[in-house]
N, C-alpha and C positions, 0 to 999 in steps of 0.2 A: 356500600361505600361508592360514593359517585367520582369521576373525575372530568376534567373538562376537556373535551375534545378540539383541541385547533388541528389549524391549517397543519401543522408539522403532522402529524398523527394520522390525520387522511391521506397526505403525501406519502406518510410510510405504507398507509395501508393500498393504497392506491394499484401498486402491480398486480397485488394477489387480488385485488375486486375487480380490475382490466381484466385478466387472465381467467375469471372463475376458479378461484383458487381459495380464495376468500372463505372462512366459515363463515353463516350464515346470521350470526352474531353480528360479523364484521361489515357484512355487505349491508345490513341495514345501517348498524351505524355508519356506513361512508354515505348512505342514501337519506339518512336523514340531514345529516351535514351537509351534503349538496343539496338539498331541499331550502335548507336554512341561509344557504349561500352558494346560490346557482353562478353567479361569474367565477367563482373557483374552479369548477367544471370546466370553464374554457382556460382556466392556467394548465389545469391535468391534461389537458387535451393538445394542448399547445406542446407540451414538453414531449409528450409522444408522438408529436409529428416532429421535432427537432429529434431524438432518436430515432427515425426508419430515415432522416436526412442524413446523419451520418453513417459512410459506407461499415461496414463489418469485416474485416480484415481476415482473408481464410489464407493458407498457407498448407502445402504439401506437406505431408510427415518428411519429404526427405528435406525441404527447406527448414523445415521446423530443427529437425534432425541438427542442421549448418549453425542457424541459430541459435542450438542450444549448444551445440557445440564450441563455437567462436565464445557465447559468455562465457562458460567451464575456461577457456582459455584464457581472457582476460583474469577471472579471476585468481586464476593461480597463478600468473606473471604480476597480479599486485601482492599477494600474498609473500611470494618470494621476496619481493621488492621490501616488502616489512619486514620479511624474517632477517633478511642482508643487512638492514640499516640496524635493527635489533642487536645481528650478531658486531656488527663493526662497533656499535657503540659499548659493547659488552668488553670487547680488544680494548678498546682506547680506556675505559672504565680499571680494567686487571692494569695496561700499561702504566698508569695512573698510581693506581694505587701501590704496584711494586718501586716505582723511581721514588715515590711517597717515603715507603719502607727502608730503601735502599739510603736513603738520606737521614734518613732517621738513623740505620746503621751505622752510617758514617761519623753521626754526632754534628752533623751540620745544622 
């Protein structure tokens, strides 16, 4: 069974044949595809030079630590934030339905 190899498919395979990572399979197929279409070579080439341009962001474990810590805190002050509106609208829901009841009671 054959398939056709484009541009998307060398793209994927592209970090692991940079890298040597590539099975041996794969490197010739991305070598024969850049054979058959050498200015692709300079788009693969280009994108790896716009990644070593953007910086890499390293962070201490104890900054990491604040980070992770401050998220965990946002998200449990929205979580509450929903369970509150949750529980208020459940109040007003029961208030609701007893004045509901209570009228019905009455024969009004």
């Amino acid at each position: 069974m054959m398939y056709d190899v484009t541009r998307d498919v060398v793209s994927d395979l592209w970090p692991l044949y940079r890298d040597g990572d590539a099975s041996q399979d794969s490197r010739k197929l991305v070598e024969a595809f850049l054979g058959a279409d050498p200015g692709f070579s300079g788009v693969l080439q280009a994108g790896d030079r716009r990644e070593r341009v953007m910086p890499s962001v390293r962070f201490s474990p104890d900054a990491e630590r604040r980070l992770l810590d401050a998220a965990r805190e946002r998200v449990r002050l929205r979580l509450l934030v929903i369970g509150g509106g949750i529980a208020l609208a459940a109040l007003i829901l029961i208030a609701a339905l007893g004045g509901l009841l209570f009228m019905m009671g009455r024969g009004l």
